[in-house]
PDB file of the backbone (N, CA, C, O) and the ligand in Angstrom, with CONECT records:
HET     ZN  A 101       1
ATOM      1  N   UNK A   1     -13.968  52.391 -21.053  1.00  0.00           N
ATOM      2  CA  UNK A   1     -13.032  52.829 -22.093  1.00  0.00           C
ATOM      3  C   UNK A   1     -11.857  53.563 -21.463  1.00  0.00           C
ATOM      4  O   UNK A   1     -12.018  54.577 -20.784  1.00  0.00           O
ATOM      5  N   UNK A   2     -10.908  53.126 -21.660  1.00  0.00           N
ATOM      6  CA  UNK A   2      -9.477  53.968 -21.555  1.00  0.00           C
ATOM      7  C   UNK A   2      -9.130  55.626 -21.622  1.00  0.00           C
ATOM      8  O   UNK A   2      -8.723  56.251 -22.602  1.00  0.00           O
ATOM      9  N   UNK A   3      -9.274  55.879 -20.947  1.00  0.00           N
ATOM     10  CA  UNK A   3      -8.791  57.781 -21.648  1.00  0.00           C
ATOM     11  C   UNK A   3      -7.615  57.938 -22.196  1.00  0.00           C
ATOM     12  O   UNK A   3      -6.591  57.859 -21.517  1.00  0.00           O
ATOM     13  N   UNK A   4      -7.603  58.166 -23.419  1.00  0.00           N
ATOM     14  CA  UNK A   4      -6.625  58.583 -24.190  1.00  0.00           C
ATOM     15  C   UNK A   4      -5.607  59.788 -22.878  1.00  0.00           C
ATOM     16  O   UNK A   4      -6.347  60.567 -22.277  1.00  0.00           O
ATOM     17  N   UNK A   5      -4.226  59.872 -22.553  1.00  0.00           N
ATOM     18  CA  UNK A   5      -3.509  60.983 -22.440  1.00  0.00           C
ATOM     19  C   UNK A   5      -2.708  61.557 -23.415  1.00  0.00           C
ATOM     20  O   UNK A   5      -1.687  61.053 -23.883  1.00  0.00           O
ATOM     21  N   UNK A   6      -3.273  62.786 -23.751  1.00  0.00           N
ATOM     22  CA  UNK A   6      -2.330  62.990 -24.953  1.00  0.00           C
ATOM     23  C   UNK A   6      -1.696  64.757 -24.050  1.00  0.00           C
ATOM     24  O   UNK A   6      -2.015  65.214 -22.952  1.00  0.00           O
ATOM     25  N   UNK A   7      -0.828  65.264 -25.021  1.00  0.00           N
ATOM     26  CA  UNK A   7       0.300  66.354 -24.337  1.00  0.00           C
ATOM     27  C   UNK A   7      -0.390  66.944 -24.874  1.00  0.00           C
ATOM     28  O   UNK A   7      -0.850  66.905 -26.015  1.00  0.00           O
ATOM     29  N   UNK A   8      -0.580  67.919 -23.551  1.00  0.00           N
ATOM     30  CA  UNK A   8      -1.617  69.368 -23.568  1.00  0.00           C
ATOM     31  C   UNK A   8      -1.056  70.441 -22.660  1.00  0.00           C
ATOM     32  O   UNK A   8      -1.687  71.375 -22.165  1.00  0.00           O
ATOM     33  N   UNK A   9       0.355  70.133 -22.507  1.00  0.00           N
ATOM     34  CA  UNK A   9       1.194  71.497 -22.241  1.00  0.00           C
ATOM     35  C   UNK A   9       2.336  71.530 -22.682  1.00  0.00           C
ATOM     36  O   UNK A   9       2.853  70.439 -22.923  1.00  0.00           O
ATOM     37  N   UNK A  10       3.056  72.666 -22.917  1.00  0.00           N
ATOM     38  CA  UNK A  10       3.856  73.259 -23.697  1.00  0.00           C
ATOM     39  C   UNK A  10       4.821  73.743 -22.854  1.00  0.00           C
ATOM     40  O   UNK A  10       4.717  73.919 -21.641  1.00  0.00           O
ATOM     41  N   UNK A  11       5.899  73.978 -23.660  1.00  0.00           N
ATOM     42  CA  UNK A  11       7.009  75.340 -23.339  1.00  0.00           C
ATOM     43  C   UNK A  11       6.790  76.355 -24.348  1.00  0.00           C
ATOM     44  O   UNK A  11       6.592  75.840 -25.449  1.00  0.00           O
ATOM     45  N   UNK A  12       6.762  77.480 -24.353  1.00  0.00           N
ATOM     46  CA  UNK A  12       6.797  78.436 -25.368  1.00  0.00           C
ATOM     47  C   UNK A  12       8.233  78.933 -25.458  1.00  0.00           C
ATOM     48  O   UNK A  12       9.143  78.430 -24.799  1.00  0.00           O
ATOM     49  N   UNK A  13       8.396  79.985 -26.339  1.00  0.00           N
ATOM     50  CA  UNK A  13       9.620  80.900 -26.747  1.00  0.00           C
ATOM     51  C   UNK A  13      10.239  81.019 -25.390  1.00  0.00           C
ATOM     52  O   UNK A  13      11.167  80.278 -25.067  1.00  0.00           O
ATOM     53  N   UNK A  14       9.694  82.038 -24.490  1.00  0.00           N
ATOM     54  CA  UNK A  14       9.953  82.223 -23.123  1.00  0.00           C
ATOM     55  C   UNK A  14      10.565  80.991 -22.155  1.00  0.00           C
ATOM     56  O   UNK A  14      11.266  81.425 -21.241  1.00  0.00           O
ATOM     57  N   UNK A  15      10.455  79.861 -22.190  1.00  0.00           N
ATOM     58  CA  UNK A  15      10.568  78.730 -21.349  1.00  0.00           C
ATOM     59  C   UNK A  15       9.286  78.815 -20.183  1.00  0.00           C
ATOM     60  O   UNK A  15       9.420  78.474 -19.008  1.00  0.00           O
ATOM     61  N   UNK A  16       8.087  79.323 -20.762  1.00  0.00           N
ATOM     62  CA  UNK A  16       7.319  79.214 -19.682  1.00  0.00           C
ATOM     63  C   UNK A  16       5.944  77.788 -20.184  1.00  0.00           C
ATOM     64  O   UNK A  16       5.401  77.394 -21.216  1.00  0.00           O
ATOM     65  N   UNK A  17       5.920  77.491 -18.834  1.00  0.00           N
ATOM     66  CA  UNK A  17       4.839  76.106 -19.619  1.00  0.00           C
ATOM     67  C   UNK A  17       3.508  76.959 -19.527  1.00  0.00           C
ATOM     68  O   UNK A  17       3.193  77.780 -18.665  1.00  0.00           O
ATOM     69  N   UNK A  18       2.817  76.546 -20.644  1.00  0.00           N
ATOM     70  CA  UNK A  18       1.501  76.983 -21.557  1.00  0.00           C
ATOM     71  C   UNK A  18       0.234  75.764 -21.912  1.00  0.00           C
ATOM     72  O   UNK A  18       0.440  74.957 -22.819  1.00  0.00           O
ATOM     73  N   UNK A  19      -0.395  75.745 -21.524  1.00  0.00           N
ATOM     74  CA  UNK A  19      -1.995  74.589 -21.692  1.00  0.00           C
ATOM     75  C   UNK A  19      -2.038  74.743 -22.972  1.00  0.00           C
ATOM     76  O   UNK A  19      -1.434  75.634 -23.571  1.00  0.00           O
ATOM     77  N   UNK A  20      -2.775  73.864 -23.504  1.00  0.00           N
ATOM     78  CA  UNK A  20      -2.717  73.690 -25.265  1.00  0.00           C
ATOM     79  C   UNK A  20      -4.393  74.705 -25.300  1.00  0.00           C
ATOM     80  O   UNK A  20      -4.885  74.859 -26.418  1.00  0.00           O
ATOM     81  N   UNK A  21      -4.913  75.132 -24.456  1.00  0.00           N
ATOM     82  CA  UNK A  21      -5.834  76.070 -24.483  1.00  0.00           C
ATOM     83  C   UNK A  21      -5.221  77.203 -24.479  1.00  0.00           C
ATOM     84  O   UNK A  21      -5.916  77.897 -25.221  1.00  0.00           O
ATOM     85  N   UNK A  22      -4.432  77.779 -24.144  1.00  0.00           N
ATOM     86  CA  UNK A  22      -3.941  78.974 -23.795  1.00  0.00           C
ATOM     87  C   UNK A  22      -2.924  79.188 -25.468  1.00  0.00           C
ATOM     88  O   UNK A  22      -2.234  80.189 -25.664  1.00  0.00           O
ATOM     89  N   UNK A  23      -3.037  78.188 -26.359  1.00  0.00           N
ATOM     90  CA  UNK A  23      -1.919  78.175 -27.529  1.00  0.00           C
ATOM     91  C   UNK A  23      -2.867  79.596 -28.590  1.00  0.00           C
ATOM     92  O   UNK A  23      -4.013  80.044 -28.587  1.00  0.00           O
ATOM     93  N   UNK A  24      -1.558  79.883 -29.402  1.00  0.00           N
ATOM     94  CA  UNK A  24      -1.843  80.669 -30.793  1.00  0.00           C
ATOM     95  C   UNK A  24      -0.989  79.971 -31.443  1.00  0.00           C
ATOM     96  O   UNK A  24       0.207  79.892 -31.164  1.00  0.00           O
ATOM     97  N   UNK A  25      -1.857  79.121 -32.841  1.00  0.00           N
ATOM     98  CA  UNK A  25      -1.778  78.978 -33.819  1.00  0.00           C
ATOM     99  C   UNK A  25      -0.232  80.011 -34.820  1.00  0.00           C
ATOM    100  O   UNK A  25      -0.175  81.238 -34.898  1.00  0.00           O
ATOM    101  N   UNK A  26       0.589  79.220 -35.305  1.00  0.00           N
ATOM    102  CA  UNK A  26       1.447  80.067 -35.650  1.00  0.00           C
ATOM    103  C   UNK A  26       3.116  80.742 -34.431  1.00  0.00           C
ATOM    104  O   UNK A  26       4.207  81.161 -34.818  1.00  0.00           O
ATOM    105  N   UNK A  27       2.616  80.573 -33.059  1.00  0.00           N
ATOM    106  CA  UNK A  27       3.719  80.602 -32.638  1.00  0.00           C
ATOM    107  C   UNK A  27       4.599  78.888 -31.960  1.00  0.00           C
ATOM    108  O   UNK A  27       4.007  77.809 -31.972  1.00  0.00           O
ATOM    109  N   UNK A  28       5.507  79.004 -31.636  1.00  0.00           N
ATOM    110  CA  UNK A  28       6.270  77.426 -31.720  1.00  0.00           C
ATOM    111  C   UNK A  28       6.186  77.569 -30.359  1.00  0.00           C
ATOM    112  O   UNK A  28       6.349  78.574 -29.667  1.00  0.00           O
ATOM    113  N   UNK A  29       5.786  75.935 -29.922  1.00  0.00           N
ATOM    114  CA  UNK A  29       5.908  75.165 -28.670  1.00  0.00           C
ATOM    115  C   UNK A  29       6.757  74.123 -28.720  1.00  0.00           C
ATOM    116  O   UNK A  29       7.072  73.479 -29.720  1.00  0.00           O
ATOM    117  N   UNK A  30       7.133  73.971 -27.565  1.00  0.00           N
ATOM    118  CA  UNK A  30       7.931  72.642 -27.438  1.00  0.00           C
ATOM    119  C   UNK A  30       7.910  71.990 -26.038  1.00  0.00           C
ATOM    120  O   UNK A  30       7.602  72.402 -24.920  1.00  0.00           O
ATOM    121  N   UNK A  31       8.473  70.508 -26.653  1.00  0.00           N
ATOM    122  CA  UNK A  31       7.686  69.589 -25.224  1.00  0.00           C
ATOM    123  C   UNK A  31       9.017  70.184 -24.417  1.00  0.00           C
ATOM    124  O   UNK A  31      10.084  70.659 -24.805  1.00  0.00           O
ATOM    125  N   UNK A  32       8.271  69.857 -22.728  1.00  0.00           N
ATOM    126  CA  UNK A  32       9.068  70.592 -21.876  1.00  0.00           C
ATOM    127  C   UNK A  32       9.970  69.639 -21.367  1.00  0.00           C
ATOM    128  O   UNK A  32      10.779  69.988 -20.508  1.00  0.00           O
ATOM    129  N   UNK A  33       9.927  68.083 -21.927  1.00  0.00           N
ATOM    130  CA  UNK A  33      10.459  66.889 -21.387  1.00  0.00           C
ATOM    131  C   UNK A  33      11.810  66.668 -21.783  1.00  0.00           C
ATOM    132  O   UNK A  33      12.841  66.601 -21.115  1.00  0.00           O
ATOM    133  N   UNK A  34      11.471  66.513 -23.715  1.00  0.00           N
ATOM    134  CA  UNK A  34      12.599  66.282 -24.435  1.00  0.00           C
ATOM    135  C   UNK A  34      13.141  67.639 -25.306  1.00  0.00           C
ATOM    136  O   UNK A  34      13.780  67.497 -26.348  1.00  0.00           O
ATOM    137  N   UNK A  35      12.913  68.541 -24.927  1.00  0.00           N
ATOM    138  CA  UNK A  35      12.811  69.370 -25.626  1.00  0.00           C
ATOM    139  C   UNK A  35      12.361  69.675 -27.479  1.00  0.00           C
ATOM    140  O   UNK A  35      12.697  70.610 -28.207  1.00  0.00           O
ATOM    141  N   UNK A  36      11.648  68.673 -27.724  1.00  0.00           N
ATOM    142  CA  UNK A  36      11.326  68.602 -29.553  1.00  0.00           C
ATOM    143  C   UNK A  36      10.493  69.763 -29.912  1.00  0.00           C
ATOM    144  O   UNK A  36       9.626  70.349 -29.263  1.00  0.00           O
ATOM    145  N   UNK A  37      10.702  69.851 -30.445  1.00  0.00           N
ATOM    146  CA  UNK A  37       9.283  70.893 -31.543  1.00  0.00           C
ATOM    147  C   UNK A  37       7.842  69.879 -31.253  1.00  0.00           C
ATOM    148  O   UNK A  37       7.510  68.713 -31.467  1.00  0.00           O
ATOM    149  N   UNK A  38       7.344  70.912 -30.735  1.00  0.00           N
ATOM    150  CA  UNK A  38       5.843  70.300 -31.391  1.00  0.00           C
ATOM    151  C   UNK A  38       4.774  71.157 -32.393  1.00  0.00           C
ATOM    152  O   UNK A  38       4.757  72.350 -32.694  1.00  0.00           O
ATOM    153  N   UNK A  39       3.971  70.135 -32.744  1.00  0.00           N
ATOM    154  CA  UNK A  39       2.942  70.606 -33.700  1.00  0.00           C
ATOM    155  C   UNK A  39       1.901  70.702 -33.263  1.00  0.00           C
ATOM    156  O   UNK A  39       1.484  69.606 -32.888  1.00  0.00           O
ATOM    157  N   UNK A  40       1.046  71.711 -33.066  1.00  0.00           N
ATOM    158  CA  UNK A  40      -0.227  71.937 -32.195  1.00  0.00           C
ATOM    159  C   UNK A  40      -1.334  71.439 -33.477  1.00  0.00           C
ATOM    160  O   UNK A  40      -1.382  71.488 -34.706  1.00  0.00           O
ATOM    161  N   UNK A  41      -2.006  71.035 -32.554  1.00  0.00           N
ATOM    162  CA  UNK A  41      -3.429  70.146 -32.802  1.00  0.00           C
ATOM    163  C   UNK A  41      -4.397  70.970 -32.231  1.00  0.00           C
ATOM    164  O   UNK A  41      -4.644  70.918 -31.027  1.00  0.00           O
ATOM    165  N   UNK A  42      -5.133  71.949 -33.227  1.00  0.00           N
ATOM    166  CA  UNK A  42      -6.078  72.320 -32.531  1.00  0.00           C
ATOM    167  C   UNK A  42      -7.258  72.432 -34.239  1.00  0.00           C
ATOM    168  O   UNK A  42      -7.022  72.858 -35.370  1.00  0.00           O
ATOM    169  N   UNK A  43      -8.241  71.933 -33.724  1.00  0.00           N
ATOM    170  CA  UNK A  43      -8.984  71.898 -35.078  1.00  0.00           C
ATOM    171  C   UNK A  43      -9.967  73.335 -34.790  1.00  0.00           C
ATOM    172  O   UNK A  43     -10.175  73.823 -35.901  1.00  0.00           O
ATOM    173  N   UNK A  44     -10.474  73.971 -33.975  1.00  0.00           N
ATOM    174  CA  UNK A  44     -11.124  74.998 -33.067  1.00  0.00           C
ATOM    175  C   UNK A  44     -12.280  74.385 -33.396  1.00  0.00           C
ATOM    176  O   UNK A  44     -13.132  75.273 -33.370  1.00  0.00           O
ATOM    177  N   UNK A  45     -12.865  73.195 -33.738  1.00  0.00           N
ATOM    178  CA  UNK A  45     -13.870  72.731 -33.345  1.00  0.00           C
ATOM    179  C   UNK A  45     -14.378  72.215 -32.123  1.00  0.00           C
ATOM    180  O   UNK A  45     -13.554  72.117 -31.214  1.00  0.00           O
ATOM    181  N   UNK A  46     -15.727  71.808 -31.855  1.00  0.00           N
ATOM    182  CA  UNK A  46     -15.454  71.088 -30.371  1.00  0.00           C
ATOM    183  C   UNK A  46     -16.951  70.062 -30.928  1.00  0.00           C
ATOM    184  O   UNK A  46     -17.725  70.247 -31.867  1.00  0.00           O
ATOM    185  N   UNK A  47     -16.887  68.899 -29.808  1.00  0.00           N
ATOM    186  CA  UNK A  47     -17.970  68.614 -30.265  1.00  0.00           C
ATOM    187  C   UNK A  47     -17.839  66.981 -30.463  1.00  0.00           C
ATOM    188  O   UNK A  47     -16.770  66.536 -30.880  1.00  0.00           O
ATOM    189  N   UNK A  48     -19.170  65.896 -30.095  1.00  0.00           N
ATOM    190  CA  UNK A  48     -18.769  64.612 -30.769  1.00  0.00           C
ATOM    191  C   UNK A  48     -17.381  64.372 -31.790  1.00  0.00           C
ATOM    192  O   UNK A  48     -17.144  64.987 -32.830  1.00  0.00           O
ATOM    193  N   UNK A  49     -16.758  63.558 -31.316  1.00  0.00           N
ATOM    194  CA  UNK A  49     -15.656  63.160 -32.695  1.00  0.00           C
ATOM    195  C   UNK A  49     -14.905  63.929 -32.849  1.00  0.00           C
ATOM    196  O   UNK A  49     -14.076  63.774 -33.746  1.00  0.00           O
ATOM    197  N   UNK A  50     -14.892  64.970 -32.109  1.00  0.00           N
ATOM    198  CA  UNK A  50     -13.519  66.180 -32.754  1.00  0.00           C
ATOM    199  C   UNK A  50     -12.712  65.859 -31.153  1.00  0.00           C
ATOM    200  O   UNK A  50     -13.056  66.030 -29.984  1.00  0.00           O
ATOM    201  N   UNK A  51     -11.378  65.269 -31.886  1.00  0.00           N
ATOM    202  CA  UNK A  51     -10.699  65.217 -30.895  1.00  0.00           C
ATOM    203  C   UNK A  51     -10.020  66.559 -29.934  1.00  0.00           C
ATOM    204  O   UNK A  51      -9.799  67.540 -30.644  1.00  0.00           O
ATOM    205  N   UNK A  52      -9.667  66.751 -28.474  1.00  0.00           N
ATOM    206  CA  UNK A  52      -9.345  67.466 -27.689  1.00  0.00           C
ATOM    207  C   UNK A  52      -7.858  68.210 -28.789  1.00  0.00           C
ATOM    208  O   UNK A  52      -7.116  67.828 -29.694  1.00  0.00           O
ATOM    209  N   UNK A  53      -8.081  69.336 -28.042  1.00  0.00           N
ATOM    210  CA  UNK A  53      -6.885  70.293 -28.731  1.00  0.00           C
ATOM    211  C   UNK A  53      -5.413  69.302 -28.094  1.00  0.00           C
ATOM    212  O   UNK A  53      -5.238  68.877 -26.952  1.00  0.00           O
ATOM    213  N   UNK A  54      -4.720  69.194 -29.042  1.00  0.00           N
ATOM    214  CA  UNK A  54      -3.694  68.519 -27.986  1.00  0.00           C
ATOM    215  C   UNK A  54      -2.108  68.844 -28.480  1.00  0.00           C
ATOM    216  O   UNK A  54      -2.180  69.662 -29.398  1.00  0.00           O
ATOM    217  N   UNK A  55      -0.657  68.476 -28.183  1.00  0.00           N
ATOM    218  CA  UNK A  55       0.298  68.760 -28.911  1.00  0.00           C
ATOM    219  C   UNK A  55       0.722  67.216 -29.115  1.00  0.00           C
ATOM    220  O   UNK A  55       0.517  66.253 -28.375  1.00  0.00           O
ATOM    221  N   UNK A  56       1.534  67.312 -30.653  1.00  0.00           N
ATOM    222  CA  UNK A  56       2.154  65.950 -31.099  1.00  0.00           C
ATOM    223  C   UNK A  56       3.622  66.647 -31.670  1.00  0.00           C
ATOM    224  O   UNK A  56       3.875  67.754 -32.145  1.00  0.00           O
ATOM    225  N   UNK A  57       4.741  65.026 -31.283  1.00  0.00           N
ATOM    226  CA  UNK A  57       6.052  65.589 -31.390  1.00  0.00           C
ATOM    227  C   UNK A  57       6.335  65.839 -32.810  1.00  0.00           C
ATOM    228  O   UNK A  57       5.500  65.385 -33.593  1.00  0.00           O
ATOM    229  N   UNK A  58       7.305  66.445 -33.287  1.00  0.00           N
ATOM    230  CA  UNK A  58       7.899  66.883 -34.435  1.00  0.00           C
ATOM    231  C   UNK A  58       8.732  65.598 -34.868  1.00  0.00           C
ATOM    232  O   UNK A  58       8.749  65.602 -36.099  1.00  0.00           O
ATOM    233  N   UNK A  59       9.206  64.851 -34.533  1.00  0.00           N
ATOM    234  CA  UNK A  59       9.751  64.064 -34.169  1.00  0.00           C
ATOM    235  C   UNK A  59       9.405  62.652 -33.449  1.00  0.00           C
ATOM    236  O   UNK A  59       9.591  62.919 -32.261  1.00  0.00           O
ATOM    237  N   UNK A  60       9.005  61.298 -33.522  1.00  0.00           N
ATOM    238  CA  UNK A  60       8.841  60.448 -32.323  1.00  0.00           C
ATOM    239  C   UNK A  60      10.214  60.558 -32.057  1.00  0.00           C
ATOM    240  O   UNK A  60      11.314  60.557 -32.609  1.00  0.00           O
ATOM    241  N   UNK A  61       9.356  60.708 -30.360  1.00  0.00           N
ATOM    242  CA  UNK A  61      10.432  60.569 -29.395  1.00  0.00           C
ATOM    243  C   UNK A  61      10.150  58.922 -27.952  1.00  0.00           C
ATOM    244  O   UNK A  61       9.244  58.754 -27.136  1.00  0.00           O
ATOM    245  N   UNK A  62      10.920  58.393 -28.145  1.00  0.00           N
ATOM    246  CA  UNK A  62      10.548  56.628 -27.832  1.00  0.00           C
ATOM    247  C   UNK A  62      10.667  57.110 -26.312  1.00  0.00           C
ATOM    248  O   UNK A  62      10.297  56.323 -25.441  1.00  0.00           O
ATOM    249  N   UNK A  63      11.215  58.487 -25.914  1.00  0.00           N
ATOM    250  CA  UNK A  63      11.384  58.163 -24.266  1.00  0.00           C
ATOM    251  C   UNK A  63      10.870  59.375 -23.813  1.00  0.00           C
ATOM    252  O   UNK A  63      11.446  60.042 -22.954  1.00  0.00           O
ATOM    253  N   UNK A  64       9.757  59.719 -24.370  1.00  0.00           N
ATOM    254  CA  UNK A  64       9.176  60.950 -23.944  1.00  0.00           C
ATOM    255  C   UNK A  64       7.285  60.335 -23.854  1.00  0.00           C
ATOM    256  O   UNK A  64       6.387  60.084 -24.658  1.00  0.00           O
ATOM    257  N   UNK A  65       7.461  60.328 -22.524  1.00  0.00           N
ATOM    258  CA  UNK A  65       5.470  59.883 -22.704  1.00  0.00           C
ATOM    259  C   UNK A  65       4.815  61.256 -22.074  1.00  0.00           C
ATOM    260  O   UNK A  65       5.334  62.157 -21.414  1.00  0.00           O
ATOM    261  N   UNK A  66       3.295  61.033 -22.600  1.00  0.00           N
ATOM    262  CA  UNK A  66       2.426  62.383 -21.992  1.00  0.00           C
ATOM    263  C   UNK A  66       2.652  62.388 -20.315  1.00  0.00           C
ATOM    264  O   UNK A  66       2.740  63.465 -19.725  1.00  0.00           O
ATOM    265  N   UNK A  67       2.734  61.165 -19.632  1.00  0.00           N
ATOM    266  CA  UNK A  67       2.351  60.769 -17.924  1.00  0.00           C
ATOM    267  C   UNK A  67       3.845  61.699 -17.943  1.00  0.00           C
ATOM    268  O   UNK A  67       3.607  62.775 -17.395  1.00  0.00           O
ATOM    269  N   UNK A  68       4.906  61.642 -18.277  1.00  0.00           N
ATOM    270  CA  UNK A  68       5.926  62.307 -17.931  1.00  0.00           C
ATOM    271  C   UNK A  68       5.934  63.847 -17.811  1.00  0.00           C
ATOM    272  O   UNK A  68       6.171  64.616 -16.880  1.00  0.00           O
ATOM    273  N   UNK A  69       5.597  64.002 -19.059  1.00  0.00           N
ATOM    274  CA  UNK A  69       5.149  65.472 -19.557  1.00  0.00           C
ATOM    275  C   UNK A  69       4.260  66.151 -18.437  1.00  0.00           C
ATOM    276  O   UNK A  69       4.544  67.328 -18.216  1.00  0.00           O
ATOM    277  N   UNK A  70       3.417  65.701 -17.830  1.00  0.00           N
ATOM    278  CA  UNK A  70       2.503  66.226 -17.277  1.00  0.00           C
ATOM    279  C   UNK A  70       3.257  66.386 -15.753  1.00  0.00           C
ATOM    280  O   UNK A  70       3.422  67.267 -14.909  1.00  0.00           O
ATOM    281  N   UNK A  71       3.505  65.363 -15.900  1.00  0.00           N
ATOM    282  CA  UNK A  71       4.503  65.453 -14.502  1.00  0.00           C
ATOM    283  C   UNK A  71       5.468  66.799 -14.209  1.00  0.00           C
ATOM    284  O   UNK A  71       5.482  67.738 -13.414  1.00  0.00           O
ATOM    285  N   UNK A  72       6.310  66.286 -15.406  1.00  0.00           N
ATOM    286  CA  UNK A  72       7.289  67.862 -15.188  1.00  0.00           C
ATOM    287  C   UNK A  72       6.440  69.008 -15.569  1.00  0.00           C
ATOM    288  O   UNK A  72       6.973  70.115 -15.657  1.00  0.00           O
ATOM    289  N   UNK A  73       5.438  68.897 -15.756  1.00  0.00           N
ATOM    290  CA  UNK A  73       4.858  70.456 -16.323  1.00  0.00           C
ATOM    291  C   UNK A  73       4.239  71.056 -14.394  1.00  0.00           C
ATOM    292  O   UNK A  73       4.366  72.104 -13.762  1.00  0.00           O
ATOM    293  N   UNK A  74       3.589  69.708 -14.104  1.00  0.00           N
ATOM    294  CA  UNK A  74       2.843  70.154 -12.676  1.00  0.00           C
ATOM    295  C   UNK A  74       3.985  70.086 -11.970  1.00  0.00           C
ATOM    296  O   UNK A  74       3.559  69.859 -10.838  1.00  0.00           O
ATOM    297  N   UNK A  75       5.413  70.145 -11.880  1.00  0.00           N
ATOM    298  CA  UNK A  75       6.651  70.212 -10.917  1.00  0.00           C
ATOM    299  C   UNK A  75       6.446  71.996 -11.619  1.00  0.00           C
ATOM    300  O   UNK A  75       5.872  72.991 -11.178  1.00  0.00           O
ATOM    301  N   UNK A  76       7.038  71.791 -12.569  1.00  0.00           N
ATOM    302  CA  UNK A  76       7.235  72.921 -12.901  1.00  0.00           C
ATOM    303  C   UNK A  76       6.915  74.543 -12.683  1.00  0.00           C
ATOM    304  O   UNK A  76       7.557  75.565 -12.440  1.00  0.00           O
ATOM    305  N   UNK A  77       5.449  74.133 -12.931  1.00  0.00           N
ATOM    306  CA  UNK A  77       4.405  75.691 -12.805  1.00  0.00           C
ATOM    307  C   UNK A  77       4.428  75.286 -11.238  1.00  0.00           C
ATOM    308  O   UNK A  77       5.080  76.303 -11.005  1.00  0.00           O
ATOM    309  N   UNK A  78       4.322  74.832 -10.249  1.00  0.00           N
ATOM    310  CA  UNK A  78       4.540  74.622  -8.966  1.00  0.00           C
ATOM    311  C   UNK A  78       5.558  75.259  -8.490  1.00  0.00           C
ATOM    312  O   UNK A  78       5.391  75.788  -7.391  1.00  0.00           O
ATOM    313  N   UNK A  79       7.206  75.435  -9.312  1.00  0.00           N
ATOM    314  CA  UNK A  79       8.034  76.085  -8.587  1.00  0.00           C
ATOM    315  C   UNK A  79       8.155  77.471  -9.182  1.00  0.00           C
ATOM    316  O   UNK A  79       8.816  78.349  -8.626  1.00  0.00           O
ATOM    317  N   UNK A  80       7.452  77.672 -10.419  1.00  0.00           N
ATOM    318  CA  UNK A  80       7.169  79.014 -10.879  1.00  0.00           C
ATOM    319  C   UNK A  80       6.338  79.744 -10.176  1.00  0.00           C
ATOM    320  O   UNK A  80       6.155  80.941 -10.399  1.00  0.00           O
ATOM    321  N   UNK A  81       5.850  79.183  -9.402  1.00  0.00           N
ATOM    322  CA  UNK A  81       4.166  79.719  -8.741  1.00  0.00           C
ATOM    323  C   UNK A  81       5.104  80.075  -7.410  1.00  0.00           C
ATOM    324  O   UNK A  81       4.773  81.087  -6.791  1.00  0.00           O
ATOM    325  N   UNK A  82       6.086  79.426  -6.994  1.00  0.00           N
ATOM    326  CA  UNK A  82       6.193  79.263  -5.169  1.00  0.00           C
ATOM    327  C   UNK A  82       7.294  80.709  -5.875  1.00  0.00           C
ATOM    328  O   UNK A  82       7.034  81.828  -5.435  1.00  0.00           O
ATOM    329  N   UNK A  83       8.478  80.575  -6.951  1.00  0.00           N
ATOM    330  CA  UNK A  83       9.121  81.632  -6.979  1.00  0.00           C
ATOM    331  C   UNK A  83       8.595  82.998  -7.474  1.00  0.00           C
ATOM    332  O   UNK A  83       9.359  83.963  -7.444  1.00  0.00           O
ATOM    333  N   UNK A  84       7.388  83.127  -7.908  1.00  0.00           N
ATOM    334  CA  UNK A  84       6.618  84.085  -8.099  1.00  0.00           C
ATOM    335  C   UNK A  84       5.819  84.708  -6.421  1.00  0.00           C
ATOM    336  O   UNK A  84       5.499  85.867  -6.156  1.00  0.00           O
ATOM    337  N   UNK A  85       5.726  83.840  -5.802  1.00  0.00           N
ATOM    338  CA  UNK A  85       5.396  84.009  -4.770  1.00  0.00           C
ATOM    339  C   UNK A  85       6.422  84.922  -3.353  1.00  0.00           C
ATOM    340  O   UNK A  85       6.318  85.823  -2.520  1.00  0.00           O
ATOM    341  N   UNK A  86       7.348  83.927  -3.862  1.00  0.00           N
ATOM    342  CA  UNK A  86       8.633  84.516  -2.834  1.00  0.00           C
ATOM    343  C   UNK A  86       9.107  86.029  -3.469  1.00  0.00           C
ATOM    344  O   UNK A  86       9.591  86.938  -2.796  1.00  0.00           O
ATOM    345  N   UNK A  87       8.889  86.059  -4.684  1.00  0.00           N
ATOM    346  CA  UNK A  87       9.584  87.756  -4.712  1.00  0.00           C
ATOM    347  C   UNK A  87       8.487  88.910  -5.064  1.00  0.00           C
ATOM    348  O   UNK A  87       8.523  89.913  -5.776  1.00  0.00           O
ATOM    349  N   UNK A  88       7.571  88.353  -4.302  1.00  0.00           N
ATOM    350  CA  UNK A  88       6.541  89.572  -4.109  1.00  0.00           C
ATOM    351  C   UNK A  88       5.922  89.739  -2.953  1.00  0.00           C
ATOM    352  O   UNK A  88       5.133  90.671  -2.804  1.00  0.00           O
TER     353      UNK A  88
HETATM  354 ZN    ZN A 101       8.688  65.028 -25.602  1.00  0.00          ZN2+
END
């Protein structure tokens, strides 16, 4: 079977990228690709049949895929991490 990829990181208020685990309900994320609103998917269930917490666009966006998303998110926290690094 195929694994579904669905978008499971964020930008928050801050411009910092955020895991769809690390989300609160009630504050706004957005994809870090195209910049859209997203709508968090989190049912706080877990379990057979309950799908993974995940984010979906506000918007379809035809040129925004999860493989991308994930991409710039792991560029991203990578150069947050190396410039967090350098000024300490
Ligand atoms: Zn997007």
């Amino acid at each position: 079977m195929k694994k579904e990829i669905l978008y499971t990181t964020a930008l928050n208020e801050n411009g910092n990228i955020i895991h769809v685990n690390d989300t609160d309900k009630g504050e706004a994320y957005y994809c870090p690709l195209c910049k859209d609103k997203y709508i968090l998917r989190k049912s706080g269930r877990v379990g057979k049949g309950t799908k993974r917490p995940h984010f979906a666009h506000n918007n379809l966006s035809p040129n925004c895929t999860p493989e991308g998303v994930l991409h710039y998110s792991f560029k991203k926290s990578l150069v947050d991490l190396l410039k967090r690094y350098k000024s300490e």
